[in-house]
FIKOLZA-1660 file (N, C-alpha, C; in steps of 0.1 Angstrom, whole numbers, plus 5000, padded with zeros to 4 digits):
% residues 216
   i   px   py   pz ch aa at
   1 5008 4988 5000  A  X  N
   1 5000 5000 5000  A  X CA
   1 5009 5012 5000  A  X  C
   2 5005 5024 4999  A  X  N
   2 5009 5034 5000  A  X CA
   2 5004 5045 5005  A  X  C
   3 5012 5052 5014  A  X  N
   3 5003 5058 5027  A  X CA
   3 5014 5073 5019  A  X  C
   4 5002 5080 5015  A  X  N
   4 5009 5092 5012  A  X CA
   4 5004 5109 5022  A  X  C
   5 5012 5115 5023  A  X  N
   5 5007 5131 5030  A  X CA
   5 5013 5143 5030  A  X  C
   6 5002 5152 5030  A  X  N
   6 5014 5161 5026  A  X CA
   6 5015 5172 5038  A  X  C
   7 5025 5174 5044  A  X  N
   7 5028 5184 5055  A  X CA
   7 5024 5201 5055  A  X  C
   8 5024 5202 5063  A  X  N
   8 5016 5215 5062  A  X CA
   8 5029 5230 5069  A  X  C
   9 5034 5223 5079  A  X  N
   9 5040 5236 5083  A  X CA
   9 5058 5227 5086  A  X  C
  10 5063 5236 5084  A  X  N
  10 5080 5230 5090  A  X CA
  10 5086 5240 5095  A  X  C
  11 5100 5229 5102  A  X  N
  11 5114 5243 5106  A  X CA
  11 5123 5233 5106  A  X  C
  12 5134 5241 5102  A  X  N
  12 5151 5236 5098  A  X CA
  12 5158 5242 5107  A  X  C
  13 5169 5233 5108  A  X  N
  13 5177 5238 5116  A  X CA
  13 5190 5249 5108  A  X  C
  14 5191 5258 5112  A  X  N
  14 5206 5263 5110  A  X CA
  14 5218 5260 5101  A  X  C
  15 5222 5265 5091  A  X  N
  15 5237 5254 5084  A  X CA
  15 5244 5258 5096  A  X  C
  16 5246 5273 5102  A  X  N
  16 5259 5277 5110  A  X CA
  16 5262 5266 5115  A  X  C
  17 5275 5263 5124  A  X  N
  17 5279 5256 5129  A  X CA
  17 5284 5260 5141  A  X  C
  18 5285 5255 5155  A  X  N
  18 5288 5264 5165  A  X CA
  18 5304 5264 5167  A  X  C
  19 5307 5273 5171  A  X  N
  19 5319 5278 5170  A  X CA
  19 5327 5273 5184  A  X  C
  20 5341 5264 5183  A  X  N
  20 5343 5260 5196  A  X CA
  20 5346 5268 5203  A  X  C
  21 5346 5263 5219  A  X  N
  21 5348 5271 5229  A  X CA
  21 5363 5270 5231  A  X  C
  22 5371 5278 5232  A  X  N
  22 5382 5276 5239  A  X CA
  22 5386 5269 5247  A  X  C
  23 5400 5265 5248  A  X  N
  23 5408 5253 5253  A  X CA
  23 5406 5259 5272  A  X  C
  24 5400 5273 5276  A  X  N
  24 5407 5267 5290  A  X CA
  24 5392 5272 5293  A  X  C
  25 5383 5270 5281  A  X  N
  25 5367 5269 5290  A  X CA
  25 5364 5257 5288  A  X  C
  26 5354 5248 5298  A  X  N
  26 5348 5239 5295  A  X CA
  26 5337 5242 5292  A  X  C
  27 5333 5239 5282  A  X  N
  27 5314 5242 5272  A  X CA
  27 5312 5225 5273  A  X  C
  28 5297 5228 5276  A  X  N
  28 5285 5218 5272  A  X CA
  28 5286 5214 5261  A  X  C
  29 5284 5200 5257  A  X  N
  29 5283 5196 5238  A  X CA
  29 5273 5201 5237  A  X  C
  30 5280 5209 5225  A  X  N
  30 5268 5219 5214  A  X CA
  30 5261 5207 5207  A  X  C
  31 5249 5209 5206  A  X  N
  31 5238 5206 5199  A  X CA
  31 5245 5207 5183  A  X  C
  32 5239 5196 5172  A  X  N
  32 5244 5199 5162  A  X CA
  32 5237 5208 5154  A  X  C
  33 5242 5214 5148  A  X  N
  33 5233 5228 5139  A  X CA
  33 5228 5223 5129  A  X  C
  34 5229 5211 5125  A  X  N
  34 5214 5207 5115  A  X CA
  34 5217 5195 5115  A  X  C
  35 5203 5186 5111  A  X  N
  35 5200 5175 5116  A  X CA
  35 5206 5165 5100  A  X  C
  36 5207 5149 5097  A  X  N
  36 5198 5146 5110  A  X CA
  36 5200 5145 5123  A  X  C
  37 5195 5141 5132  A  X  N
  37 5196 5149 5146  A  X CA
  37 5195 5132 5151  A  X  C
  38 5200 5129 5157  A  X  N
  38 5196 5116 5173  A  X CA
  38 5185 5123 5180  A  X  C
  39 5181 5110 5185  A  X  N
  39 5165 5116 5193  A  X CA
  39 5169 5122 5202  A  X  C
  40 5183 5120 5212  A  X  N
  40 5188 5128 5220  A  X CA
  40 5187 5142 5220  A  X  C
  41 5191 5148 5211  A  X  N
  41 5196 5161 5204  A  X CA
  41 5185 5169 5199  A  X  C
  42 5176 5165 5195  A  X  N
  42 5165 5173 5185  A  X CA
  42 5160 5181 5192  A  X  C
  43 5160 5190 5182  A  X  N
  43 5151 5202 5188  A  X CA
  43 5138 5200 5193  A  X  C
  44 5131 5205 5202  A  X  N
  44 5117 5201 5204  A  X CA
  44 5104 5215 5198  A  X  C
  45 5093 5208 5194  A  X  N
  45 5086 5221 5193  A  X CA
  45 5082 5219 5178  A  X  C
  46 5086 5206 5173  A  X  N
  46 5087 5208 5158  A  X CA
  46 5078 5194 5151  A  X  C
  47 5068 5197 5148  A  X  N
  47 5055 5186 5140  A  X CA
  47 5071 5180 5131  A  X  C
  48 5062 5171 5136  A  X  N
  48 5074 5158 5128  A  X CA
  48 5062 5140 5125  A  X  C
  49 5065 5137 5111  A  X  N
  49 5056 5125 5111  A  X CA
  49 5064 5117 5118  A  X  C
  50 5060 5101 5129  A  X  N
  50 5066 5093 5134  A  X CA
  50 5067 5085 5126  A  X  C
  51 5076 5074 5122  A  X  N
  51 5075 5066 5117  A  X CA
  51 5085 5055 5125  A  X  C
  52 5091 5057 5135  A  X  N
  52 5093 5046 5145  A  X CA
  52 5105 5055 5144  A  X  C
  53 5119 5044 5139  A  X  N
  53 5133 5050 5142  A  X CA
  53 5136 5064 5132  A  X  C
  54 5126 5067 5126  A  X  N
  54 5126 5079 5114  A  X CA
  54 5115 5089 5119  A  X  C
  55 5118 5099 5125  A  X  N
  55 5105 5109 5126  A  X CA
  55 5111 5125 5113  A  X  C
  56 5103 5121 5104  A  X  N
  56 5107 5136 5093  A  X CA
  56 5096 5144 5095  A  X  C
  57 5102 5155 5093  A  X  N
  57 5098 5173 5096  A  X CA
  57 5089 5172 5088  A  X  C
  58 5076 5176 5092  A  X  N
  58 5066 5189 5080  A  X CA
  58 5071 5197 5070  A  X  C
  59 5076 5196 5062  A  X  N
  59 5078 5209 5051  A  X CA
  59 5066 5216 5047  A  X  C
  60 5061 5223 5039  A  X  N
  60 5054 5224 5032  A  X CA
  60 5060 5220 5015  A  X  C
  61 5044 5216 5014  A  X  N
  61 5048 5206 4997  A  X CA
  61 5055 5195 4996  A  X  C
  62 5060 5189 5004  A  X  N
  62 5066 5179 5007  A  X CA
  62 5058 5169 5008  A  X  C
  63 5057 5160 4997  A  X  N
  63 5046 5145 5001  A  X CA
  63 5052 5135 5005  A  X  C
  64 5047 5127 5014  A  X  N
  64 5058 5113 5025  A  X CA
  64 5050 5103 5018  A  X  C
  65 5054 5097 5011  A  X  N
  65 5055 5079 5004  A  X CA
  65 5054 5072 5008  A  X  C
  66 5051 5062 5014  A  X  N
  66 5053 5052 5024  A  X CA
  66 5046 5040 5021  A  X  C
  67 5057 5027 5014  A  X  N
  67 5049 5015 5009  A  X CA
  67 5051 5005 5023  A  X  C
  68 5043 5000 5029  A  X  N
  68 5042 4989 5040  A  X CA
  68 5036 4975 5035  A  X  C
  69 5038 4968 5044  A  X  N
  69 5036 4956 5040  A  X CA
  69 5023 4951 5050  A  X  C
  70 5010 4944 5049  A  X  N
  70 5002 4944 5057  A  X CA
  70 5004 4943 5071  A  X  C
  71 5012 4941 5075  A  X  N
  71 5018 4944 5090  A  X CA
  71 5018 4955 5094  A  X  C
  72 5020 4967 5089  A  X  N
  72 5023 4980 5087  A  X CA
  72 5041 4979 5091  A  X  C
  73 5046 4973 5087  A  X  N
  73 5060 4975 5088  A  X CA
  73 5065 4978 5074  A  X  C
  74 5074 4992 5072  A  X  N
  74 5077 4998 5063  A  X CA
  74 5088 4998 5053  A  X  C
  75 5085 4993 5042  A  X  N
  75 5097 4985 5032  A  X CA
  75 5106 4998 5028  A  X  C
  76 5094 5009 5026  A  X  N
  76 5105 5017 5015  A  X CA
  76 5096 5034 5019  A  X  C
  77 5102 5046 5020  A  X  N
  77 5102 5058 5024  A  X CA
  77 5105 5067 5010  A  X  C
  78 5099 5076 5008  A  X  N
  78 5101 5086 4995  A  X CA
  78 5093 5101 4997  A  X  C
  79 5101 5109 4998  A  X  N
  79 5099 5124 4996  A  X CA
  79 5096 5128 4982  A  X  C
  80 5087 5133 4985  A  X  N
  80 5086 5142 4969  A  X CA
  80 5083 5155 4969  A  X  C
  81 5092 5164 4963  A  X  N
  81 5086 5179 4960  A  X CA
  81 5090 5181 4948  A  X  C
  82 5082 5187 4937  A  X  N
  82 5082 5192 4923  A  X CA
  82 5090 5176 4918  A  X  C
  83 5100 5177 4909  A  X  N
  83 5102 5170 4899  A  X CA
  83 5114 5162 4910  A  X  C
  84 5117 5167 4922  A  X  N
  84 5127 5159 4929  A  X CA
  84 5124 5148 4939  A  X  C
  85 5130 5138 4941  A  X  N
  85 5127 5125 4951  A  X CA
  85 5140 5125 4957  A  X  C
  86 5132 5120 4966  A  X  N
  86 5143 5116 4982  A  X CA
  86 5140 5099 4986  A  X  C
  87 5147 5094 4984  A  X  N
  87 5146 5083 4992  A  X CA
  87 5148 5079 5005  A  X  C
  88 5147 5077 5019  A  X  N
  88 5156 5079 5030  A  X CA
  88 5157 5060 5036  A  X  C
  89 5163 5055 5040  A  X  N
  89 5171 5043 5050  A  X CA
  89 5176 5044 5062  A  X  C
  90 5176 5042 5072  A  X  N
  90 5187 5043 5083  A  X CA
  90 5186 5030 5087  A  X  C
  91 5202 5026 5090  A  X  N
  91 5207 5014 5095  A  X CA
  91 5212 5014 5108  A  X  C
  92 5216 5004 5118  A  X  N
  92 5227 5000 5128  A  X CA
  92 5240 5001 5123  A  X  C
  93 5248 5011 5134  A  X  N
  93 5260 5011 5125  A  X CA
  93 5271 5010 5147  A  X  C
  94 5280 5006 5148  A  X  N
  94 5286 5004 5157  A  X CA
  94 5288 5021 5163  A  X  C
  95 5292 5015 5179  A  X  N
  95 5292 5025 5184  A  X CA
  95 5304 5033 5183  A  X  C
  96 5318 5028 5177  A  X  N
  96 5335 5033 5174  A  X CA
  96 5332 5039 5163  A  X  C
  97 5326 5036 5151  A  X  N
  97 5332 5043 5138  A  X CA
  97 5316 5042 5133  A  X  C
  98 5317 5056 5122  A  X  N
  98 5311 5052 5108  A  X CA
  98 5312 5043 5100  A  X  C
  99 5301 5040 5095  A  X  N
  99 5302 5029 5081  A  X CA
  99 5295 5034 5067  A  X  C
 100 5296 5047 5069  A  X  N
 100 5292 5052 5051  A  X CA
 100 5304 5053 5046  A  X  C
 101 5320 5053 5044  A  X  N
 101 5327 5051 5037  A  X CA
 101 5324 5038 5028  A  X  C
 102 5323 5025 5040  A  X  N
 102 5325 5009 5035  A  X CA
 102 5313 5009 5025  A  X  C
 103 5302 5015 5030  A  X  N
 103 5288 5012 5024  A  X CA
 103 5289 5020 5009  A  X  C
 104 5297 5031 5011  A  X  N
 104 5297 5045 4995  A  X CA
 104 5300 5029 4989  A  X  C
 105 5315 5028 4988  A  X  N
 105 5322 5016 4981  A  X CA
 105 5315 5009 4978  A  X  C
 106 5305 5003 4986  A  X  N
 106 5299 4989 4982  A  X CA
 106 5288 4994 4973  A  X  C
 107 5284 5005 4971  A  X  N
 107 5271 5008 4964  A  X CA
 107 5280 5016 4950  A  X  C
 108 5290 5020 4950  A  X  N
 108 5302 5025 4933  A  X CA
 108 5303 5010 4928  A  X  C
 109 5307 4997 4933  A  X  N
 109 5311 4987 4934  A  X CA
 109 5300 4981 4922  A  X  C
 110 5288 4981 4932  A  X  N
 110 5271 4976 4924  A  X CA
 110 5272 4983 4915  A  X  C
 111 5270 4993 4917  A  X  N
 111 5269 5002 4902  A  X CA
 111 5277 5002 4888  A  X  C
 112 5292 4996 4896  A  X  N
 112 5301 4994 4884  A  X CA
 112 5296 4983 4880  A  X  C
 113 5295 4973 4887  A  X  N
 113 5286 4961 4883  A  X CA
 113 5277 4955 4869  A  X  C
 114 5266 4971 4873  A  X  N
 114 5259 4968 4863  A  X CA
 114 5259 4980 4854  A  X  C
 115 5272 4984 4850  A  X  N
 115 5274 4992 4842  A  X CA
 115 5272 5003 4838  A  X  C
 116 5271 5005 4854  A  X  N
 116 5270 5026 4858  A  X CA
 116 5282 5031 4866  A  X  C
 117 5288 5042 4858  A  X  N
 117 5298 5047 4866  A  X CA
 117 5296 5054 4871  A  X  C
 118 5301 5055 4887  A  X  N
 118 5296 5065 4897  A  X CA
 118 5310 5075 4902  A  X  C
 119 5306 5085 4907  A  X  N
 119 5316 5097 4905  A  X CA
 119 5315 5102 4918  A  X  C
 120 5324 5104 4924  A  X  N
 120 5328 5107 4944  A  X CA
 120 5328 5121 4942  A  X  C
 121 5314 5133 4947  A  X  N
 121 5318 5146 4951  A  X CA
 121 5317 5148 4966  A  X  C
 122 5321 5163 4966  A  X  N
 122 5320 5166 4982  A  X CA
 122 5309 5174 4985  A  X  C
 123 5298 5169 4990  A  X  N
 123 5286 5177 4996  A  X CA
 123 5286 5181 5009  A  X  C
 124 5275 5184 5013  A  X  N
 124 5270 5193 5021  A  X CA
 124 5276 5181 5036  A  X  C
 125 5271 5167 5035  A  X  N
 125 5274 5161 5045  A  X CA
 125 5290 5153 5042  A  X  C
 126 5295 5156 5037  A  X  N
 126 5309 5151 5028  A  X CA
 126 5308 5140 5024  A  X  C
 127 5312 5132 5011  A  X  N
 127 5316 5126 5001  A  X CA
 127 5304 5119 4996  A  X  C
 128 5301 5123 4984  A  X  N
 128 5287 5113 4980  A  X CA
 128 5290 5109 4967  A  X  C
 129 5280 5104 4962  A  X  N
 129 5282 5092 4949  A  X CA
 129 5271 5102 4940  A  X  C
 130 5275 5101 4929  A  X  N
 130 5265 5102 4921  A  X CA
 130 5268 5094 4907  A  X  C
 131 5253 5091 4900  A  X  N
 131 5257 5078 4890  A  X CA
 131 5243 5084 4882  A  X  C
 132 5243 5077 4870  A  X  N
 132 5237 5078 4859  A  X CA
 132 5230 5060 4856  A  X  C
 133 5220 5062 4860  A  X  N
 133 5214 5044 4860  A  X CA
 133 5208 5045 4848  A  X  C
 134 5205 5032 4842  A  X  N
 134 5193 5027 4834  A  X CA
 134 5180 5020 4841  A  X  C
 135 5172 5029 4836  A  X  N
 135 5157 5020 4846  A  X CA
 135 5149 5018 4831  A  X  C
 136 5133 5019 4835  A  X  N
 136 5126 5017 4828  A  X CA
 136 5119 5027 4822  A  X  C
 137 5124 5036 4828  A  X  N
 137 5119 5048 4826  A  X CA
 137 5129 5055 4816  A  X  C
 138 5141 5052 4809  A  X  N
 138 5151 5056 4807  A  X CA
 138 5165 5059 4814  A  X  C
 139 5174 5067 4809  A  X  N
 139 5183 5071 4820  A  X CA
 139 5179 5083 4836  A  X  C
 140 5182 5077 4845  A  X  N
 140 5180 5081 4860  A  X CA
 140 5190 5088 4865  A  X  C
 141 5195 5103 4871  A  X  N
 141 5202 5106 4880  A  X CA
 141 5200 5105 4894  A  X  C
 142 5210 5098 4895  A  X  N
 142 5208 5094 4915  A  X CA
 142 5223 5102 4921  A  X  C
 143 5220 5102 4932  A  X  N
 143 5230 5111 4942  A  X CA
 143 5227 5107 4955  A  X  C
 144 5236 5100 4957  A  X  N
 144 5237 5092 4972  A  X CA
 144 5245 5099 4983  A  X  C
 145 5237 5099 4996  A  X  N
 145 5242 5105 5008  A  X CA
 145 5245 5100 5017  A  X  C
 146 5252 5099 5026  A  X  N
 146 5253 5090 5038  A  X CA
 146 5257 5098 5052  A  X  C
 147 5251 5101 5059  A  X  N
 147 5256 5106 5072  A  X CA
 147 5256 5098 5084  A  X  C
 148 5262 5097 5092  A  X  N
 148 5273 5087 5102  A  X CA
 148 5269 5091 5118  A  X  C
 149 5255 5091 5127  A  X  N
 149 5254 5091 5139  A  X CA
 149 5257 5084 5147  A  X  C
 150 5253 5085 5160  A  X  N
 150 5255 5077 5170  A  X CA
 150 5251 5062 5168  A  X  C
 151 5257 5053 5164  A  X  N
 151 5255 5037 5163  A  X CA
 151 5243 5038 5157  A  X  C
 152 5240 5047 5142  A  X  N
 152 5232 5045 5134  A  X CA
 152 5238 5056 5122  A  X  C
 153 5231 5050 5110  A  X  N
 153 5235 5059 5094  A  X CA
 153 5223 5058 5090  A  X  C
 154 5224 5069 5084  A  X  N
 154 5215 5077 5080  A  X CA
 154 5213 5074 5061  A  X  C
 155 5208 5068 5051  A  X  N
 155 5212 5067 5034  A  X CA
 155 5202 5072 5029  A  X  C
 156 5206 5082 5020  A  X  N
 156 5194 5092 5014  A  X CA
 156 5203 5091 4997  A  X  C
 157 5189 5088 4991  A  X  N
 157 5191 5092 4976  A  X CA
 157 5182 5099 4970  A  X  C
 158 5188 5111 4966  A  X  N
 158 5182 5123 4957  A  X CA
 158 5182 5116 4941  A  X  C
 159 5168 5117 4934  A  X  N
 159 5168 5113 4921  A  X CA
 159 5162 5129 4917  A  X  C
 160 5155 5130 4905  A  X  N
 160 5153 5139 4896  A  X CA
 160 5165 5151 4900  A  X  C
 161 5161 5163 4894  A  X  N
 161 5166 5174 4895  A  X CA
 161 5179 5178 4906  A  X  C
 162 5172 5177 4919  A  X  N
 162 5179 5173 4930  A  X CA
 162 5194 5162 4929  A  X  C
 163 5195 5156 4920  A  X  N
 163 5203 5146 4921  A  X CA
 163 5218 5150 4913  A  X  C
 164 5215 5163 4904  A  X  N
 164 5225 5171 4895  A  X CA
 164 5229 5185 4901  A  X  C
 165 5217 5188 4912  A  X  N
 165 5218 5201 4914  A  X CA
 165 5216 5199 4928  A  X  C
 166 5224 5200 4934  A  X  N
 166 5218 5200 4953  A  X CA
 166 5212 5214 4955  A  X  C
 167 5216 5221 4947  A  X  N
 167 5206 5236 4950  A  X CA
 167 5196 5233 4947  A  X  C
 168 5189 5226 4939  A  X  N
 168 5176 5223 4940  A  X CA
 168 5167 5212 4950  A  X  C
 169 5178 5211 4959  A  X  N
 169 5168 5204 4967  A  X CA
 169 5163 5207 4975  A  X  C
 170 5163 5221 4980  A  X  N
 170 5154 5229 4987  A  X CA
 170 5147 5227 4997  A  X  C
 171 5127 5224 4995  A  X  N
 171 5126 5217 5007  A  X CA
 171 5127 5201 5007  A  X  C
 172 5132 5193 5000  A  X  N
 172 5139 5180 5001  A  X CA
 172 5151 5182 5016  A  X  C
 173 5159 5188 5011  A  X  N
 173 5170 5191 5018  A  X CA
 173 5163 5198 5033  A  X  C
 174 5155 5204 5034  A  X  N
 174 5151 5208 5045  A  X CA
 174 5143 5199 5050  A  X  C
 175 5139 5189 5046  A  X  N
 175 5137 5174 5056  A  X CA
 175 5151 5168 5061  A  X  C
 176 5161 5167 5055  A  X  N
 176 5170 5157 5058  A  X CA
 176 5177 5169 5071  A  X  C
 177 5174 5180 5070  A  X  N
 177 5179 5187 5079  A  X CA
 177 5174 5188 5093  A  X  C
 178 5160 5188 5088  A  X  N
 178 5150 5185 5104  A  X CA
 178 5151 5169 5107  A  X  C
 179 5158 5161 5098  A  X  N
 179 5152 5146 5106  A  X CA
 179 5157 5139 5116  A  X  C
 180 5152 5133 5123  A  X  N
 180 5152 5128 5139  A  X CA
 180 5150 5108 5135  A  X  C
 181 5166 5105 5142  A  X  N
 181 5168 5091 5141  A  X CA
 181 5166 5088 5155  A  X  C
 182 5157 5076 5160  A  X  N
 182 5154 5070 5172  A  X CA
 182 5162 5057 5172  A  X  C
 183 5172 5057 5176  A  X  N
 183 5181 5041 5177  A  X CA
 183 5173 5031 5187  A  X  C
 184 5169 5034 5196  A  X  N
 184 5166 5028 5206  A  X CA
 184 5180 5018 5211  A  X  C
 185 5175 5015 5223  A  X  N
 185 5184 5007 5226  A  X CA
 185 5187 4994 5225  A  X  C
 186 5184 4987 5218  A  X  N
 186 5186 4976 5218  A  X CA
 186 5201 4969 5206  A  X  C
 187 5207 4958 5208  A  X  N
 187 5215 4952 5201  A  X CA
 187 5209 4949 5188  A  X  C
 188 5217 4959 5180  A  X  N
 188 5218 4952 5163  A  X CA
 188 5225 4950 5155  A  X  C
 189 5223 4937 5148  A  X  N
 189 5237 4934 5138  A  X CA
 189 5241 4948 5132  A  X  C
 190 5252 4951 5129  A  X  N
 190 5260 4965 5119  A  X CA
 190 5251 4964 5104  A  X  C
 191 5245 4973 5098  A  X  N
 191 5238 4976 5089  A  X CA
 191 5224 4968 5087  A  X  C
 192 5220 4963 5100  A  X  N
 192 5203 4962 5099  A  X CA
 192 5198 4971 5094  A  X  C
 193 5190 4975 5087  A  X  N
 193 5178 4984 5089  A  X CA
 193 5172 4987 5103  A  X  C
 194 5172 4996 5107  A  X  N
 194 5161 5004 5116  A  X CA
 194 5145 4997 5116  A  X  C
 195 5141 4993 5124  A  X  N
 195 5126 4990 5124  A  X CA
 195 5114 5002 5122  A  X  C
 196 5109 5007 5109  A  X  N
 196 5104 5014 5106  A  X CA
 196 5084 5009 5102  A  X  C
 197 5074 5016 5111  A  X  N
 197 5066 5013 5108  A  X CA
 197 5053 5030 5112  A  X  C
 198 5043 5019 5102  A  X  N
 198 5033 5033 5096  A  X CA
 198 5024 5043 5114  A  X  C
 199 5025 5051 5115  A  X  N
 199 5018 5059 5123  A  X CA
 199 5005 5047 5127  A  X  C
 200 5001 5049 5138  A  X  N
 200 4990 5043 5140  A  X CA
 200 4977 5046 5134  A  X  C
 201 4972 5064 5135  A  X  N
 201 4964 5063 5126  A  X CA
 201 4963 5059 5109  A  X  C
 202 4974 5059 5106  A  X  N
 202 4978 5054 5091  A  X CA
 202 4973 5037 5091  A  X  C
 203 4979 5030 5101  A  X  N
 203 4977 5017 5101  A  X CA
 203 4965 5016 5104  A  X  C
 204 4952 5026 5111  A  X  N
 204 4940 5017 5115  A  X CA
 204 4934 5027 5096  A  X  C
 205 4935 5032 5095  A  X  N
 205 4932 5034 5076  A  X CA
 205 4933 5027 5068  A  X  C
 206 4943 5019 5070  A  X  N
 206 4948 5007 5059  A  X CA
 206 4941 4995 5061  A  X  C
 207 4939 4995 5076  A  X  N
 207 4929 4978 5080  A  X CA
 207 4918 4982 5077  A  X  C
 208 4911 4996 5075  A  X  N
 208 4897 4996 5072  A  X CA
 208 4897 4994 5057  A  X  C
 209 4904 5001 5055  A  X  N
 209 4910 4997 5041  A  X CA
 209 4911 4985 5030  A  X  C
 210 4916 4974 5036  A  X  N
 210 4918 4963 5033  A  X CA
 210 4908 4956 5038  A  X  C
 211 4896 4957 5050  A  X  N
 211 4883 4953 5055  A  X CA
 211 4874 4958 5045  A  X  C
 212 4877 4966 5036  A  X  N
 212 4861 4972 5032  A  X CA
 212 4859 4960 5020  A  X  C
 213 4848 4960 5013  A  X  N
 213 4843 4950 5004  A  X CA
 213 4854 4954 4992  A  X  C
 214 4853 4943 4986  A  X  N
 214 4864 4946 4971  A  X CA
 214 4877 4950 4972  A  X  C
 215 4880 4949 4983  A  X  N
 215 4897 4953 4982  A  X CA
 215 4900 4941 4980  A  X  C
 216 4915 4944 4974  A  X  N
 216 4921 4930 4969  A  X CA
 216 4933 4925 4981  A  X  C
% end
């Protein structure tokens, strides 16, 4: 199924970055100046849809995608505004290191595979992939992102417009900036998926949904 909506009001956080404090003050850890954010850290005050380990911002114009599986457990996540798409993922990643370097690699790797070459620039969150796919639709621009939290990663792919032009990702980009990752605590293998599932009101829509006569 597909649980779509469109947001009504949002807020972003800040690009600034806070400026350290000097070696003979002791400062509080600064809050990060734009997200995504650990549940720890987020800002509060800010409509955000739940979707379990993924809560994303309200933009305005921004429509949330969401294919689930009758469980209401959530396969696949998609942003859309104007001609640009966002895909979003977050995984288990250890509590010592990042693992979006290993993962870039292994997704240039696939790509070289099947016969798309992918090209390493420096963005906004540092080093991304961008490739030229063949689908069914014809040739695709994708632009892969990966940001590296606390014992979780964050994987975002910009297609259309957005995927050639990060200035056009606008309020795309002002989702990935408000979004809030819930690790919870529990033990998970290094690159599970996050357990992501549909809002509750979403899921009692879908079982009336699938209860009413003639649904398939």
């Amino acid at each position: 199924m597909i649980f779509s909506r469109k947001r009504a009001t949002g807020r972003h956080a800040s690009d600034e970055r806070a400026v350290e404090a000097p070696d003979t003050v002791e400062a509080a850890p600064a809050e990060p100046a734009r997200g995504p954010y650990d549940v720890s850290e987020a800002p509060a005050g800010v409509q955000r849809l739940d979707l379990g380990s993924l809560q994303i911002p309200a933009v305005p114009d921004v429509e949330v995608r969401v294919q689930a599986d009758p469980q209401g457990v959530i396969q696949q996540v998609v942003l859309v505004h104007g001609q640009s798409a966002l895909q979003l993922g977050v995984f288990a990643a250890p509590r010592s290191e990042g693992i979006w370097d290993e993962v870039r690699e292994e997704i240039r790797q696939s790509l070289f595979n099947d016969g798309a070459a992918a090209q390493e620039v420096t963005g906004e969150y540092g080093t991304e992939l961008r490739a030229r796919v063949r689908t069914e639709d014809g040739l695709t621009d994708l632009r892969f992102v990966g940001i590296d939290g606390p014992r979780w990663m964050v994987r975002a792919v910009y297609q259309g417009e957005a995927a050639t032009n990060p200035a056009a990702a606008g309020a795309l980009a002002r989702c990935m900036e408000g979004l809030v990752v819930d690790r919870g605590m529990e033990a998970k293998p290094v690159r599970e998926p996050l357990p992501l599932r549909l809002p509750r009101e979403a899921g009692e829509q879908a079982a009336a949904a699938d209860a009413a006569p003639g649904a398939s």
